[in-house]
C-alpha positions in Angstrom: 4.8 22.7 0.5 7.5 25.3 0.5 7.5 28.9 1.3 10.3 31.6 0.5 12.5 31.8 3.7 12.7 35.9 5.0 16.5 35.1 6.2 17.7 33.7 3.0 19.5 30.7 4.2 17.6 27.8 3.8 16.1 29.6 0.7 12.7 27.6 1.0 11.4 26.5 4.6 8.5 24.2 5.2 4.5 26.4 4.6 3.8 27.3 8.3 0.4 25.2 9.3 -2.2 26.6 11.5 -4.3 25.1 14.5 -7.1 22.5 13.6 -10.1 23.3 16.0 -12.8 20.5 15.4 -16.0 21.5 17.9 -13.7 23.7 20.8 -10.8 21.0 20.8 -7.7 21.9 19.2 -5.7 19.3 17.2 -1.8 20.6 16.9 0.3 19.7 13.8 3.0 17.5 14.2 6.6 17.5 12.4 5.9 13.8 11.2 2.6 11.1 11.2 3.1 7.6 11.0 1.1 5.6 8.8 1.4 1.9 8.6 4.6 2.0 10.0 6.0 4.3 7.9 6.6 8.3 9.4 5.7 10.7 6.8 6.4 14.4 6.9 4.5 17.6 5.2 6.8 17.7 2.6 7.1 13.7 2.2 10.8 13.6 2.9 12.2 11.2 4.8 14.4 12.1 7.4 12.5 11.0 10.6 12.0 8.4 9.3 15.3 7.4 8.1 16.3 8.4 11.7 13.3 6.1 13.3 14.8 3.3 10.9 18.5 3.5 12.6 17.3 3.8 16.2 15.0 0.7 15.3 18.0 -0.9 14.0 20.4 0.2 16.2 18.3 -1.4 19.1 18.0 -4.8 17.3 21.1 -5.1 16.6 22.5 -4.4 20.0 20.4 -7.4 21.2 21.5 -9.3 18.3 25.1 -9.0 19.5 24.0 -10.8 23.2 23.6 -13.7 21.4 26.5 -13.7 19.6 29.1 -13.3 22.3 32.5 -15.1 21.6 31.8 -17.8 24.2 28.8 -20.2 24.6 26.9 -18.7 21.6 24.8 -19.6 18.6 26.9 -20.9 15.5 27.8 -18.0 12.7 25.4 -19.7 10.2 22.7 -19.4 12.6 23.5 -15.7 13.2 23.7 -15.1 9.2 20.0 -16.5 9.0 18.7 -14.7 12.2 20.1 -11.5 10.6 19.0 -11.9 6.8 15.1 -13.3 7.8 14.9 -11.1 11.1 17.1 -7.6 10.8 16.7 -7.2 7.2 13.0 -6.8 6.7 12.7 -4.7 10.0 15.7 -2.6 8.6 13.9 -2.6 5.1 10.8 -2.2 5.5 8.7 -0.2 2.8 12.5 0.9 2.0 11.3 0.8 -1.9 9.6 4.2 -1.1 12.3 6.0 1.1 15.3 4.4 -0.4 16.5 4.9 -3.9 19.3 3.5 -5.2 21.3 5.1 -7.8 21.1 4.8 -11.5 21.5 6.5 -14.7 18.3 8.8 -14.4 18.7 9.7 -10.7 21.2 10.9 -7.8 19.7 8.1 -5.5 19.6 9.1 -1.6 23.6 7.4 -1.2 23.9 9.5 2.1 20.7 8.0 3.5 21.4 4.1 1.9 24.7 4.1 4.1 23.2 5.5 7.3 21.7 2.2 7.9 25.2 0.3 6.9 26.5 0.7 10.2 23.7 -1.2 11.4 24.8 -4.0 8.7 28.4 -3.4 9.7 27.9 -4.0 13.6 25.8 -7.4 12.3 28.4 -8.7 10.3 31.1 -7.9 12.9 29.0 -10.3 15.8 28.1 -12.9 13.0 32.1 -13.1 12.6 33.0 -12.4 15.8 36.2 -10.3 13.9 37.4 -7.4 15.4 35.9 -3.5 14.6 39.1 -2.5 12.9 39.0 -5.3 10.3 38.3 -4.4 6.3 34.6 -4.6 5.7 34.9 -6.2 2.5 36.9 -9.3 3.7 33.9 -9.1 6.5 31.1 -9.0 4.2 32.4 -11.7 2.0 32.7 -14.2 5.2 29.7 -13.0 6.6 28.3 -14.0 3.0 26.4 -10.5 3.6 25.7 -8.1 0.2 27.0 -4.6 0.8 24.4 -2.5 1.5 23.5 -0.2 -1.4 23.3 -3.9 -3.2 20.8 -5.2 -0.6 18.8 -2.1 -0.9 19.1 -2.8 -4.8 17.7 -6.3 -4.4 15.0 -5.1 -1.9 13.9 -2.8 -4.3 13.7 -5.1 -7.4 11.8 -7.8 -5.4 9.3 -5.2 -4.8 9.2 -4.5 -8.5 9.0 -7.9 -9.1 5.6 -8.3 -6.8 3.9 -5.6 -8.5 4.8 -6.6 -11.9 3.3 -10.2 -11.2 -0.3 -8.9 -9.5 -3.3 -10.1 -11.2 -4.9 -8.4 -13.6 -7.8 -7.8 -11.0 -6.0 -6.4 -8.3 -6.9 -2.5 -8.0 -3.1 -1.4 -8.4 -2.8 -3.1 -11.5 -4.0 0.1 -13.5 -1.6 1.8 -11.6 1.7 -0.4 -12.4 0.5 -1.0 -16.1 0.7 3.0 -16.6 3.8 3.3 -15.1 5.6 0.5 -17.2 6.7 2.9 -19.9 7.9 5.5 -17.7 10.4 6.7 -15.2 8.9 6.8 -12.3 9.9 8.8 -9.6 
């Protein structure tokens, strides 16, 4: 929730929250809560945890570059592999709810899609052991790596794909069925 802002700039700021006192202890509000891995915020934006995704990332993938150091490493295709079934889902993960990519109906969240490029960028560059000024496209394509916003694209229509084929038993069923005809949000 939202609140008019006194000073005007932001116009809106975030509803001011009050102590929780359960039986004389006092339980202080927090900017975000993770819940199965996710952080959620009040407002259910995802900044923090955009930013917990890149210092996740960023992490991995300076670890993932110590194995691929120009001498005595592990072959390229090895690296390409280690990346796609290791960096990718921890990168990803739940990135159907916090990543959306652009189409005709909506703006997408393009500023937040290429934050976590660099990490993809640093990955392909120690799979190809090319230098940092070389074109990413000619990297990508001999890293056999999708772009990005592509990847995210693919993540998200896997996910689709999942709930579309639940049972008909499954308790989200009713759920997905409804929102078949509709944009979703």
């Amino acid at each position: 929730m939202r609140e008019p802002n006194p000073a005007k700039r932001p116009p809106t700021k975030p509803t001011q929250r009050h102590l929780l006192v359960l039986r004389d202890t006092q339980i202080t509000m927090v900017k975000a809560h993770k819940f199965l891995g996710m952080l959620i915020n009040q407002e259910l934006r995802w900044k923090e945890h955009i930013n917990y995704v890149l210092c996740k990332g960023m992490k991995w993938v300076m670890q993932y570059g110590r194995l691929a150091k120009p001498t005595n490493s592990i072959l390229a295709k090895y690296m390409h592999r280690y990346y796609l079934l290791v960096g990718v889902p921890r990168m990803l993960y739940a990135a159907d709810l916090f990543l959306t990519p652009q189409s005709r109906k909506t703006w997408g969240t393009k500023g937040c899609i290429n934050k976590p490029g660099s990490i993809q960028r640093l990955a392909s560059l120690h799979i190809t052991g090319t230098m940092k000024t070389a074109p990413m496209d000619s990297i990508y394509a001999c890293a056999d790596l999708l772009p990005l916003h592509l990847l995210v694209k693919k993540h998200a229509h896997h996910a689709t794909m999942h709930l579309a084929t639940l049972p008909a038993s499954h308790p989200l069923m009713p759920h997905v069925r409804k929102a078949v005809g509709r944009y979703v949000k």
